[in-house]
N, CA, C and O atoms as CSV, one atom per row, in Angstrom:
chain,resi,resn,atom,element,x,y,z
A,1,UNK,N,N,78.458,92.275,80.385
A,1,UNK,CA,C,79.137,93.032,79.359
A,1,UNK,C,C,78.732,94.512,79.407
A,1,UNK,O,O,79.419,95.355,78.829
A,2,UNK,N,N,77.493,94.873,80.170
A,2,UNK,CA,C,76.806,96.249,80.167
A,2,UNK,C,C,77.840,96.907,80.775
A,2,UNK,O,O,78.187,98.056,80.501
A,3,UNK,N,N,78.412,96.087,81.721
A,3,UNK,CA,C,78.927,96.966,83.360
A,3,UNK,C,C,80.469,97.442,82.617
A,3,UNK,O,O,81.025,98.532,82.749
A,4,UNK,N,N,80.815,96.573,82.024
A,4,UNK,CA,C,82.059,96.768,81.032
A,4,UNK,C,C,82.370,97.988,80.210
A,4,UNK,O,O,83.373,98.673,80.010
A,5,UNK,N,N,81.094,97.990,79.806
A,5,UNK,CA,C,80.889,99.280,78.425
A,5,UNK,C,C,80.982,100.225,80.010
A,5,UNK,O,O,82.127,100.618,80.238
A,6,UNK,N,N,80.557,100.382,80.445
A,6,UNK,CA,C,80.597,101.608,81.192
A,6,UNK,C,C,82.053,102.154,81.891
A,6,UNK,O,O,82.393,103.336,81.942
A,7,UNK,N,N,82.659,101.243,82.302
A,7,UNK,CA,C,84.053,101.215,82.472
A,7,UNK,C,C,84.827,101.549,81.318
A,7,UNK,O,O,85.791,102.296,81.485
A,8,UNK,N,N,84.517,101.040,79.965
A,8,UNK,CA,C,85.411,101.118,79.143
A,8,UNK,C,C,85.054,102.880,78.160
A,8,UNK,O,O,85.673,103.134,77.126
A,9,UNK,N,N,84.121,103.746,78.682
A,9,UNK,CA,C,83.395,105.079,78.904
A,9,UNK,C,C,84.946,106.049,79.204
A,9,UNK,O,O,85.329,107.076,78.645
A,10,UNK,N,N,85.590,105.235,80.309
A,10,UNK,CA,C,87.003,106.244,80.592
A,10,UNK,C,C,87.886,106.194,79.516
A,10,UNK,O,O,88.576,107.198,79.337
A,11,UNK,N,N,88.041,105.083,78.626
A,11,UNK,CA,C,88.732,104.813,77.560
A,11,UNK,C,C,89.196,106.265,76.482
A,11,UNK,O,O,90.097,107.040,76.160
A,12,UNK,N,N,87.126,105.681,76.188
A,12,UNK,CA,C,87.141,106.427,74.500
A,12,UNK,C,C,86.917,107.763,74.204
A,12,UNK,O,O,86.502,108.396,75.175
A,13,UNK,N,N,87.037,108.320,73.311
A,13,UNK,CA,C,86.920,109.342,73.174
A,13,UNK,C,C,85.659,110.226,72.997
A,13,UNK,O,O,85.412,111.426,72.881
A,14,UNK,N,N,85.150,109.348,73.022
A,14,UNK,CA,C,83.477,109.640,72.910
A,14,UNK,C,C,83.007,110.650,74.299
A,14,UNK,O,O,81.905,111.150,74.526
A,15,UNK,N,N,84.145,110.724,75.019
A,15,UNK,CA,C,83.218,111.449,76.370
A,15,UNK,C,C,83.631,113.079,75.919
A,15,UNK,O,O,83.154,113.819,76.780
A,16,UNK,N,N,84.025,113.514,75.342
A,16,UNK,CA,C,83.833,114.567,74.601
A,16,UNK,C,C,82.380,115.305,74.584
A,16,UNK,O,O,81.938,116.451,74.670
A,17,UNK,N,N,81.926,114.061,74.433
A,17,UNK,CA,C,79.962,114.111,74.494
A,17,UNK,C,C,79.674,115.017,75.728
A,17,UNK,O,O,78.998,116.033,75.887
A,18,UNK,N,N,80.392,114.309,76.477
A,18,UNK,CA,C,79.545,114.846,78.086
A,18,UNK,C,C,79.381,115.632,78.908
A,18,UNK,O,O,80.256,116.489,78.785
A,19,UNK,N,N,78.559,115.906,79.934
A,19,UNK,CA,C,78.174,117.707,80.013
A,19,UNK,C,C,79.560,117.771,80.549
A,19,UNK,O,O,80.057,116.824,81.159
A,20,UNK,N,N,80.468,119.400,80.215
A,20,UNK,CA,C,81.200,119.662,81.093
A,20,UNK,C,C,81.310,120.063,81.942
A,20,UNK,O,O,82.376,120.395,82.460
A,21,UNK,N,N,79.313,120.258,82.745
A,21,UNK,CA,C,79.173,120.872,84.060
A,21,UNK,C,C,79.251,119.874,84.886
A,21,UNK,O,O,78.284,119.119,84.985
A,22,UNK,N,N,80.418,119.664,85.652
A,22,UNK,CA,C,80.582,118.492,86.345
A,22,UNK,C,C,80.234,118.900,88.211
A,22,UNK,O,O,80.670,118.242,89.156
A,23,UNK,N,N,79.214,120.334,88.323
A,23,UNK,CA,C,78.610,120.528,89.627
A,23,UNK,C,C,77.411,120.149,89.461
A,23,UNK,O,O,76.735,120.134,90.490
A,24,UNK,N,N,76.748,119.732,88.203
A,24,UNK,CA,C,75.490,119.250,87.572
A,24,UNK,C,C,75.130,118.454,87.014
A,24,UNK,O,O,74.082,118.379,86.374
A,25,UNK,N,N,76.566,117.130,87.265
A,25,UNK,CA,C,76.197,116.003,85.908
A,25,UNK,C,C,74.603,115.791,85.821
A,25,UNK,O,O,73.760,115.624,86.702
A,26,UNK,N,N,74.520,115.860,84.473
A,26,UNK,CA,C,72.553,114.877,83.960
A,26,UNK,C,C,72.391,113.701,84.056
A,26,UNK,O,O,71.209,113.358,84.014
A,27,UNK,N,N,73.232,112.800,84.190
A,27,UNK,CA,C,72.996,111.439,84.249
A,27,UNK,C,C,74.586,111.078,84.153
A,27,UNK,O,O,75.581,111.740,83.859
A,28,UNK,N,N,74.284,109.226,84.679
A,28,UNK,CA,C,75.548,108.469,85.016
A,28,UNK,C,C,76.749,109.003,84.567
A,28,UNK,O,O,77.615,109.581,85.225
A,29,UNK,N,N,76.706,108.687,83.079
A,29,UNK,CA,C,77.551,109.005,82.454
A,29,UNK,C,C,78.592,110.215,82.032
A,29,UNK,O,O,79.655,110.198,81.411
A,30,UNK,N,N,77.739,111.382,82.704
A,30,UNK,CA,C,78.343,112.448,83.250
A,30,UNK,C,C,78.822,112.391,83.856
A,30,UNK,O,O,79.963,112.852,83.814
A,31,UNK,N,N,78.352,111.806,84.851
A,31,UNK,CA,C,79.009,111.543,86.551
A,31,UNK,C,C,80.602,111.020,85.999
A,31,UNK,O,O,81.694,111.570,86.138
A,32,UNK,N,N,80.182,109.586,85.247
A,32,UNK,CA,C,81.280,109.168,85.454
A,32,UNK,C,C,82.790,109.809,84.496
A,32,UNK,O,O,83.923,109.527,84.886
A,33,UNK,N,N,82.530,110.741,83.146
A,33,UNK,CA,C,83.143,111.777,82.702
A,33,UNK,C,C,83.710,112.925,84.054
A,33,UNK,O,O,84.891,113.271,84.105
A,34,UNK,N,N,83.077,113.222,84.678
A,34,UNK,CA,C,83.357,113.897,85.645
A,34,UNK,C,C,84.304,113.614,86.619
A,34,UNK,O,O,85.189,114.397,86.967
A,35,UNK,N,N,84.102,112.363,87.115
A,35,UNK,CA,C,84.751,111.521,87.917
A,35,UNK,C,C,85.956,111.204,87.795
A,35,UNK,O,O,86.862,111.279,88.625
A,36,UNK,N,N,85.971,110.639,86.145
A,36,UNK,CA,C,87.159,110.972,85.433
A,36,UNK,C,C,88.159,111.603,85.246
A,36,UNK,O,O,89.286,111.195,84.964
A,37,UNK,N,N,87.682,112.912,85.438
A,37,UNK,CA,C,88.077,113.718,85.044
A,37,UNK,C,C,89.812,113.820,86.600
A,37,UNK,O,O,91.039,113.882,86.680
A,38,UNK,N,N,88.508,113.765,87.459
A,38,UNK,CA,C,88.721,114.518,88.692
A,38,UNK,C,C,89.983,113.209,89.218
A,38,UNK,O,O,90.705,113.736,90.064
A,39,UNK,N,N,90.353,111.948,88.996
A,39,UNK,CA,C,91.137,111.121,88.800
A,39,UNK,C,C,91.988,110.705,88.235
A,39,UNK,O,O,92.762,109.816,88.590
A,40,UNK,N,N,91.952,111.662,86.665
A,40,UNK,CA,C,92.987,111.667,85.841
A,40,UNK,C,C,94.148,112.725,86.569
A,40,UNK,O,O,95.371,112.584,86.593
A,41,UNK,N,N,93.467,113.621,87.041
A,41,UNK,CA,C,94.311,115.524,87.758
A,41,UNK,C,C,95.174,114.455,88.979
A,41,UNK,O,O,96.340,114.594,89.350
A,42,UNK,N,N,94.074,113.272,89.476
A,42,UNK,CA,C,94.894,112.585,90.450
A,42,UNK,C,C,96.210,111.906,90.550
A,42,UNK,O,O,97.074,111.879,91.426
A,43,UNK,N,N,96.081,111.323,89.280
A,43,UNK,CA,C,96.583,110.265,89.012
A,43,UNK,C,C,98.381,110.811,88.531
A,43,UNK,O,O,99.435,110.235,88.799
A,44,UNK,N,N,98.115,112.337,87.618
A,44,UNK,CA,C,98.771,112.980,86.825
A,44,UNK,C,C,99.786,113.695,87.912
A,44,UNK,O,O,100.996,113.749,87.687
A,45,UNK,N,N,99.107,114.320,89.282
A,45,UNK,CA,C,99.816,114.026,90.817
A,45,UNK,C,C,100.810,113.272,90.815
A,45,UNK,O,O,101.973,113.645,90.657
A,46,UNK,N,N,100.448,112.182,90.984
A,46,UNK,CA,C,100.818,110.936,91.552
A,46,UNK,C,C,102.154,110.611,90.717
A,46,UNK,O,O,103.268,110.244,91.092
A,47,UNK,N,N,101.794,110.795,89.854
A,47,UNK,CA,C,103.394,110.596,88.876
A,47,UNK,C,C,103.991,111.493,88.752
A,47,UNK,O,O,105.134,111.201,88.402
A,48,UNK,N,N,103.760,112.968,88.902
A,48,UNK,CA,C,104.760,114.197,88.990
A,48,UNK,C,C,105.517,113.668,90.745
A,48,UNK,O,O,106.615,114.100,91.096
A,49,UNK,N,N,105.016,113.092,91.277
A,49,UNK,CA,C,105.536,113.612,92.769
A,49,UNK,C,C,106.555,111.897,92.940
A,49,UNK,O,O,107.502,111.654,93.689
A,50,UNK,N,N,105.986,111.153,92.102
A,50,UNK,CA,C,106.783,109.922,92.507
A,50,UNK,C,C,108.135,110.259,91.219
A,50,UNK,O,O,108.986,109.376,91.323
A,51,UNK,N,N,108.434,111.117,90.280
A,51,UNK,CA,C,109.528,111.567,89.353
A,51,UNK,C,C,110.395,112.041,89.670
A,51,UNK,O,O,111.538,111.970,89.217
A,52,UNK,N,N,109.625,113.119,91.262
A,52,UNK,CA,C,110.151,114.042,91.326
A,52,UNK,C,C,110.943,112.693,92.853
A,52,UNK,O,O,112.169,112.586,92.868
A,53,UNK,N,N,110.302,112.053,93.672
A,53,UNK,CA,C,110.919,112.046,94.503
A,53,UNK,C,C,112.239,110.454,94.691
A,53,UNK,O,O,112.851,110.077,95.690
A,54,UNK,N,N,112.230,109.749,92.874
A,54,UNK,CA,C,113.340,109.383,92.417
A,54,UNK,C,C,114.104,109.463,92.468
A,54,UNK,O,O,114.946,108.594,92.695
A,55,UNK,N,N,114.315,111.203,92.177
A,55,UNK,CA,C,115.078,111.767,91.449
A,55,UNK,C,C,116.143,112.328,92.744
A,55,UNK,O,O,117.327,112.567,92.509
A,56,UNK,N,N,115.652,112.463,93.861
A,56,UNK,CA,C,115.863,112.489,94.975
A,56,UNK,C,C,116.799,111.165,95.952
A,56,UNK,O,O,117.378,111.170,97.039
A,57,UNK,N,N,116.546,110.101,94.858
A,57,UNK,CA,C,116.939,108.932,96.011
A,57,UNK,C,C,118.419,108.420,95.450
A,57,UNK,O,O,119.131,108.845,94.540
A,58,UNK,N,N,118.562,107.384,96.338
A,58,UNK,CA,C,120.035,106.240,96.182
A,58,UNK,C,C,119.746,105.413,95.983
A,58,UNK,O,O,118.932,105.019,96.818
A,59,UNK,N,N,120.019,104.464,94.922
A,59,UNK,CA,C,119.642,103.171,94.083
A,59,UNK,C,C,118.207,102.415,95.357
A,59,UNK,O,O,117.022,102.176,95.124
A,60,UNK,N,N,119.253,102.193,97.009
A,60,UNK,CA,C,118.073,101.487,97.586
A,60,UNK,C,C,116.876,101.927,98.106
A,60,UNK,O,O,115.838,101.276,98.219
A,61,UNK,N,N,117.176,103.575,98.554
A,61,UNK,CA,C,115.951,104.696,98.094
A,61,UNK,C,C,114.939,104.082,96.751
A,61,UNK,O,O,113.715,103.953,96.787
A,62,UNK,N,N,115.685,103.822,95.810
A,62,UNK,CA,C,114.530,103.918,94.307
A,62,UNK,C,C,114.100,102.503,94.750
A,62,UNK,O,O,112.994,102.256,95.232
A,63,UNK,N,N,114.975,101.695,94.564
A,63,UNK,CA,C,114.143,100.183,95.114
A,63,UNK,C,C,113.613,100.182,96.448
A,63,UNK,O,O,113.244,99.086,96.868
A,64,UNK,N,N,113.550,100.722,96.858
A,64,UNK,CA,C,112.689,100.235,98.177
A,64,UNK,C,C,110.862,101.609,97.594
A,64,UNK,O,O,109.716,101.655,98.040
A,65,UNK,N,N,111.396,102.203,96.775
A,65,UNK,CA,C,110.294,103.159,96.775
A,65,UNK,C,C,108.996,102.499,95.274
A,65,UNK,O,O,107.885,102.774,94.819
A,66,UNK,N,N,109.811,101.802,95.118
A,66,UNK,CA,C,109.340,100.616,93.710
A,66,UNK,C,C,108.547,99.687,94.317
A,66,UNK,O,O,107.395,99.348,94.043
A,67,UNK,N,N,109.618,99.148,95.548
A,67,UNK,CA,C,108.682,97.830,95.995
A,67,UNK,C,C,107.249,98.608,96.957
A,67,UNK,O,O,106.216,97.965,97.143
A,68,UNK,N,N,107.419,99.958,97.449
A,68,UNK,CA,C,106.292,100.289,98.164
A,68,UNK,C,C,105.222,100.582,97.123
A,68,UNK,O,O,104.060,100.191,97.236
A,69,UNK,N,N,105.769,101.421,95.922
A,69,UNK,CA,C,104.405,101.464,95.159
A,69,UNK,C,C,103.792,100.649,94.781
A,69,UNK,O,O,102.564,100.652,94.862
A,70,UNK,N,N,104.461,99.741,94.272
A,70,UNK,CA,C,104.143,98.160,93.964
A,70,UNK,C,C,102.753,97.424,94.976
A,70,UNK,O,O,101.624,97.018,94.701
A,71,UNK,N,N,103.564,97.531,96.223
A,71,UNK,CA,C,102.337,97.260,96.949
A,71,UNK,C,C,101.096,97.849,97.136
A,71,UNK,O,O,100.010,97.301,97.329
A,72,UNK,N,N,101.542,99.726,97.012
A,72,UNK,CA,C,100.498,100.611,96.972
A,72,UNK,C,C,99.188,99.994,96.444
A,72,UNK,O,O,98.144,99.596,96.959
A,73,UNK,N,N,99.836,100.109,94.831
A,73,UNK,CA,C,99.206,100.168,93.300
A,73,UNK,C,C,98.058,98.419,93.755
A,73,UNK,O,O,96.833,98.329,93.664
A,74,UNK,N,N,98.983,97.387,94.182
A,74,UNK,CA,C,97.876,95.934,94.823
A,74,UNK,C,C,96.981,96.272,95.622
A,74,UNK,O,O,95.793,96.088,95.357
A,75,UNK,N,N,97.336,96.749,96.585
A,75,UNK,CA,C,96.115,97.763,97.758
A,75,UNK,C,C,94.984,98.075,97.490
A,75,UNK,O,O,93.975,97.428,97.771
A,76,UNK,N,N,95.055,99.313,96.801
A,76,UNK,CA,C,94.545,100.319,96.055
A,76,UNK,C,C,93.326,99.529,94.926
A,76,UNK,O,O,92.165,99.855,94.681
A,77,UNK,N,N,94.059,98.532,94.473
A,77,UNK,CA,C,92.914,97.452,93.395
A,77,UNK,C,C,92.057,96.493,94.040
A,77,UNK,O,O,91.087,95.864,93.617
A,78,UNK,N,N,92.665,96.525,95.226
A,78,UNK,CA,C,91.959,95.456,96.074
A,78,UNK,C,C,90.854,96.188,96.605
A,78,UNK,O,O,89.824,95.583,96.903
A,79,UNK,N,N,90.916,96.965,96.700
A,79,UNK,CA,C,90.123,98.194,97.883
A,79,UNK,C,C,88.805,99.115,96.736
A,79,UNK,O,O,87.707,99.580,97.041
A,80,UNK,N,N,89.370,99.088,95.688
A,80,UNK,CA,C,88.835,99.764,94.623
A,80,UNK,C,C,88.190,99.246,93.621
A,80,UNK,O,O,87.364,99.898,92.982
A,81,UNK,N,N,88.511,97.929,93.344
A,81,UNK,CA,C,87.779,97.502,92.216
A,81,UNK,C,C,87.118,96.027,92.585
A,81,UNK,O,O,87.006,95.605,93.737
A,82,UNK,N,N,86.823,95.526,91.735
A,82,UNK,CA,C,86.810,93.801,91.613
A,82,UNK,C,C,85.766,93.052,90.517
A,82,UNK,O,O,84.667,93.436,90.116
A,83,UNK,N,N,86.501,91.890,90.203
A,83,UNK,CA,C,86.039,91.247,88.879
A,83,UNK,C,C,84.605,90.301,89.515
A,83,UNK,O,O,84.445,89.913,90.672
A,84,UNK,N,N,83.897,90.153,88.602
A,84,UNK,CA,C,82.603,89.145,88.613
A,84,UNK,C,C,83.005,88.190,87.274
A,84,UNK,O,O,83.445,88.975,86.433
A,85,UNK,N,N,83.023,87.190,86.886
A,85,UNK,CA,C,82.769,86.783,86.004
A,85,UNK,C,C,83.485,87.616,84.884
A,85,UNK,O,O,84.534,88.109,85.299
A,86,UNK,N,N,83.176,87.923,83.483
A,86,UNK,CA,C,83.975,88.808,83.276
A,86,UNK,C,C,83.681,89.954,82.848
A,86,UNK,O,O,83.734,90.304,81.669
A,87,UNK,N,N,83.280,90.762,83.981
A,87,UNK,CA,C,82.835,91.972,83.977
A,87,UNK,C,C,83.935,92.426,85.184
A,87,UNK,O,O,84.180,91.543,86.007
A,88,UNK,N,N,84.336,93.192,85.287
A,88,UNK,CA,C,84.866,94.188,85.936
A,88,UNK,C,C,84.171,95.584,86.735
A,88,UNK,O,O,83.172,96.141,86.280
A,89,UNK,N,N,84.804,95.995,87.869
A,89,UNK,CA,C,83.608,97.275,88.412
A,89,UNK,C,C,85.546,98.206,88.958
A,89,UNK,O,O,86.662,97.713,89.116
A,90,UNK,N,N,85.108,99.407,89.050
A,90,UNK,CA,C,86.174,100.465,89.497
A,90,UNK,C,C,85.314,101.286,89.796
A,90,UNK,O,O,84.486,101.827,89.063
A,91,UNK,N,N,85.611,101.483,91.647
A,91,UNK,CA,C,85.008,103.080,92.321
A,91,UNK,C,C,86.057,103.546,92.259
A,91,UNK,O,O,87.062,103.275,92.916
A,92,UNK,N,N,85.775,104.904,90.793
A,92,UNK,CA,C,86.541,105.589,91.059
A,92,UNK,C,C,87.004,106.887,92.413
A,92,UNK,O,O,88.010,107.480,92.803
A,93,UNK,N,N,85.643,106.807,92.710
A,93,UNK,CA,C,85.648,107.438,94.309
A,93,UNK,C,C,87.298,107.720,95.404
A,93,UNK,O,O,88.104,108.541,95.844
A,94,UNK,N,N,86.690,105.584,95.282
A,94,UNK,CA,C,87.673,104.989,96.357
A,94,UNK,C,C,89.337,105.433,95.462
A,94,UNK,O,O,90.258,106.081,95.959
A,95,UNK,N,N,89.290,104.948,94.318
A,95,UNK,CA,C,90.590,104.921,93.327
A,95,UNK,C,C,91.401,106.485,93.947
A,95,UNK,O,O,92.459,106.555,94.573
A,96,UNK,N,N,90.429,107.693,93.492
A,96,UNK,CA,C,90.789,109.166,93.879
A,96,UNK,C,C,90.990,109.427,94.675
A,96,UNK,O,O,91.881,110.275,94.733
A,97,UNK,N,N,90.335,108.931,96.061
A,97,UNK,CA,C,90.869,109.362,97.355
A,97,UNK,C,C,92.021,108.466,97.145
A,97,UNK,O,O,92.940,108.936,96.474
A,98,UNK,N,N,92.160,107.113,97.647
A,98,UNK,CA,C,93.851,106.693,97.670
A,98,UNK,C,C,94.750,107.285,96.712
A,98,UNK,O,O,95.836,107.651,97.159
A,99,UNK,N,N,94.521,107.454,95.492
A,99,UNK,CA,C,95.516,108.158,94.638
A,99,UNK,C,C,95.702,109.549,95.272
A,99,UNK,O,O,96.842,109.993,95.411
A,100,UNK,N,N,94.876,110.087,95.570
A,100,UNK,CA,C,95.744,111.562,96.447
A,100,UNK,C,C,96.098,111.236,97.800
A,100,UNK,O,O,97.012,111.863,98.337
A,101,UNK,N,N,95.434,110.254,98.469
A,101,UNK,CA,C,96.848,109.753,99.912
A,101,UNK,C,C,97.814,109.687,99.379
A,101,UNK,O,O,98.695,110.448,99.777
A,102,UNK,N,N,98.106,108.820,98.307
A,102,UNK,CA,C,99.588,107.985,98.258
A,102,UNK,C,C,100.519,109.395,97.802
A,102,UNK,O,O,101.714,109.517,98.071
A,103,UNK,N,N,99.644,110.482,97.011
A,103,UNK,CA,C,100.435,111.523,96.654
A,103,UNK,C,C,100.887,112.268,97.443
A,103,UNK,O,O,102.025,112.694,97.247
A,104,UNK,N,N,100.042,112.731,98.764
A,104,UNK,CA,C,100.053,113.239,99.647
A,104,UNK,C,C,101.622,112.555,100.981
A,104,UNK,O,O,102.465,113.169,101.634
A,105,UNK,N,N,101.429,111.650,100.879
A,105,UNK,CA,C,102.689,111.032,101.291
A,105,UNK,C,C,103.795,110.739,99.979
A,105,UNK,O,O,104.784,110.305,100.572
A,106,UNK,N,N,104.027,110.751,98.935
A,106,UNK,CA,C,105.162,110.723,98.813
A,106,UNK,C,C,105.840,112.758,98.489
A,106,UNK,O,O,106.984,113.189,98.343
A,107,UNK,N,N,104.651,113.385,98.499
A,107,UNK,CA,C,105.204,114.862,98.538
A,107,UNK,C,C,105.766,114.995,100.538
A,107,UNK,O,O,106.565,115.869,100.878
A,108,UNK,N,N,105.370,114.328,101.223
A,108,UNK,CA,C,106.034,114.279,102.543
A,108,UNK,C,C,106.847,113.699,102.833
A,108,UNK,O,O,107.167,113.636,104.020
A,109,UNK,N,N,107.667,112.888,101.653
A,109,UNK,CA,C,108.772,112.010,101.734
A,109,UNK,C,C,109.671,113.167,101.012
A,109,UNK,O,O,110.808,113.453,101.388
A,110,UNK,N,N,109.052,113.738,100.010
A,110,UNK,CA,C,110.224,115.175,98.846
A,110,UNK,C,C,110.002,116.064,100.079
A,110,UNK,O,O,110.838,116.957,99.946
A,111,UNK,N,N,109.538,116.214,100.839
A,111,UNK,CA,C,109.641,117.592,102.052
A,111,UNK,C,C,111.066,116.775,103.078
A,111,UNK,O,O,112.200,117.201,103.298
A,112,UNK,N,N,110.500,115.695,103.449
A,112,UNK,CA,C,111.881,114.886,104.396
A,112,UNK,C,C,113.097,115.426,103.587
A,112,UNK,O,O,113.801,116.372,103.939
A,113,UNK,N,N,113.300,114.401,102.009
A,113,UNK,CA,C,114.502,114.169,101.276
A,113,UNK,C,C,115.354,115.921,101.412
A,113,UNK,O,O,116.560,115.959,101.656
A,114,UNK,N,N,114.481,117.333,101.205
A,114,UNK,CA,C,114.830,118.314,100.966
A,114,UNK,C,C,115.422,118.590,102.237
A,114,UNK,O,O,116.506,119.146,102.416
A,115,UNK,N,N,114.738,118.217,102.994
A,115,UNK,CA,C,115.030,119.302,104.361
A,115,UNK,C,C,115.799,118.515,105.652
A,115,UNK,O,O,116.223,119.243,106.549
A,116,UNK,N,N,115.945,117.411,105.743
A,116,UNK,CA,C,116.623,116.148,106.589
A,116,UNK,C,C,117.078,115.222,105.939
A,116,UNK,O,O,117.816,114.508,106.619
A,117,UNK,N,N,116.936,114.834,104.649
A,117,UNK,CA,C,117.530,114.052,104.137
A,117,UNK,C,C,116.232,112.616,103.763
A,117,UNK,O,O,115.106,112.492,104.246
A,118,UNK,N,N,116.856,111.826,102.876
A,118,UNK,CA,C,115.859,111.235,102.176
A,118,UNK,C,C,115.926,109.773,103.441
A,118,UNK,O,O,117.095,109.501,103.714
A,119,UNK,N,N,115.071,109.039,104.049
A,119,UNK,CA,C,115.384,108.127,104.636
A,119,UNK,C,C,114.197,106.920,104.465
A,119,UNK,O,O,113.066,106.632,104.856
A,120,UNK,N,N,115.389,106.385,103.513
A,120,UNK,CA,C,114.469,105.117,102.753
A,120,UNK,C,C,114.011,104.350,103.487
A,120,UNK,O,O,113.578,103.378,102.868
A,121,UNK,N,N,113.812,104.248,105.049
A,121,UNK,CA,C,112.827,103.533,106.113
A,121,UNK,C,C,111.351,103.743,106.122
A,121,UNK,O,O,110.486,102.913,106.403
A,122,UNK,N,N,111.143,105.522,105.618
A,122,UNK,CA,C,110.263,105.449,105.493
A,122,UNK,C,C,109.154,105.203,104.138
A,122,UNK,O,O,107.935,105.370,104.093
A,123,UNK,N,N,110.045,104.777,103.170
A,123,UNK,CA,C,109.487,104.731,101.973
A,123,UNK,C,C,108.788,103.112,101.305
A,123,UNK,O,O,108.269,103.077,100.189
């Protein structure tokens, strides 16, 4: 239940608390405010660029770009987290780097769609 509370740290609002020198966290819990931080900017990516590159597609463009995130988003949990009993663990590390790959490729799918055309093979 310890490992839990610490996970559930990204939740609440309580990290308000924590240093906002995030080139100096003081302890864990900084770290992981920090970490946070630096995964939310990721994450907030990740959904500007998958809105934007919707908005861009043809019905089987959007479904085929649904079923890839879909798989992404399974990947990504597999690779990043995993349950014990019922405690739960998330590197957000691992979480941040894949969340800026996957961003990083679908802003190279809005560079295709703009400039050659959108080609839902690769999506």
């Amino acid at each position: 239940m310890k490992k839990l509370a610490a996970l559930m740290t990204l939740v609440f609002p309580a990290l308000v608390f924590a240093n906002s020198n995030c080139d100096k966290p003081v302890n864990d819990f900084d770290g992981l405010y920090c970490l946070n931080k630096v995964y939310g900017e990721a994450d907030k990516e990740l959904n500007d660029r998958y809105k934007e590159l919707v908005s861009l597609l043809d019905s089987s463009g959007k479904a085929a770009l649904k079923q890839g995130q879909l798989a992404w988003i399974k990947q990504r949990n597999s690779q990043c987290s995993r349950r014990e009993e019922s405690d739960f663990f998330v590197n957000l590390d691992c979480a941040t780097n894949q969340t800026i790959q996957r961003a990083q490729f679908l802003q190279d799918r809005i560079r295709e769609c703009k400039s050659s055309g959108c080609l839902n093979s690769r999506l």
